[in-house]
N, C-alpha and C positions, 0 to 999 in steps of 0.2 A: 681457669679452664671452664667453669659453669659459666663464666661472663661471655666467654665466646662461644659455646653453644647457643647461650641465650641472645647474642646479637645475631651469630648465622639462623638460627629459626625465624628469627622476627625479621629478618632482611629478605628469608625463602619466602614468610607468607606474604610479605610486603609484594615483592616482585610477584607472585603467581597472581595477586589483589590486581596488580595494575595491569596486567597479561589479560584478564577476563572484561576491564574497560573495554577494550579496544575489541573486541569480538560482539560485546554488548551494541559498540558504536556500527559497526558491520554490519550488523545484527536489524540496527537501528535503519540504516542505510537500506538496506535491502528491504523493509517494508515498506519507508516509503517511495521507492523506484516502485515495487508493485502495488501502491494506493495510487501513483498516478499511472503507473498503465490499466489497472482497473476504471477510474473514473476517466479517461479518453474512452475506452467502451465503451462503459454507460453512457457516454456523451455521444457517442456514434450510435450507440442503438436505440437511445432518445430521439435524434433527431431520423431513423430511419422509422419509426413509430409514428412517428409526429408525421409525417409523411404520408405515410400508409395511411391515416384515419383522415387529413386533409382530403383528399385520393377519394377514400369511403361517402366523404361527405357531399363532396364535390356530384358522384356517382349517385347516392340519393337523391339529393337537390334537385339534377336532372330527371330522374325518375319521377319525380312527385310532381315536376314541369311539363314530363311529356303526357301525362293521364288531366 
C-alpha cells in the first residue's frame, strides 16, 4: 500500500514537471514573436530618423550655400 502511494506521488509530480515544460516553451515562444515585432520597430524608426537628419542636413548644407 505505501509502494503505491509512493509511485502515485512521484508519477503526480512527474506529470505536473512536464505540464510546466510546455507553458515554459509558450512562454518562450511568446518573447520571442515580441523581440521580433520590437526589433521591426526599431528598424522602422531607425530608418525614419535616419531620414529625418539626411533631410536636416541636406537643409543646412543649402543654407550655408545660399549665404
Amino acid at each position: 500500500m505505501k509502494q503505491t502511494l509512493l509511485v502515485a506521488a512521484l508519477l503526480a509530480v512527474a506529470l505536473s514537471a512536464c505540464g510546466k515544460k510546455e507553458v515554459a516553451a509558450d512562454a518562450a515562444s511568446a518573447v520571442v514573436e515580441a523581440a521580433s515585432a520590437v526589433e521591426a520597430t526599431a528598424a522602422s524608426a531607425v530608418d525614419a530618423v535616419a531620414s529625418d537628419v539626411a533631410q536636416a542636413a541636406s537643409d543646412v548644407a543649402s543654407a550655408v550655400e545660399a549665404k
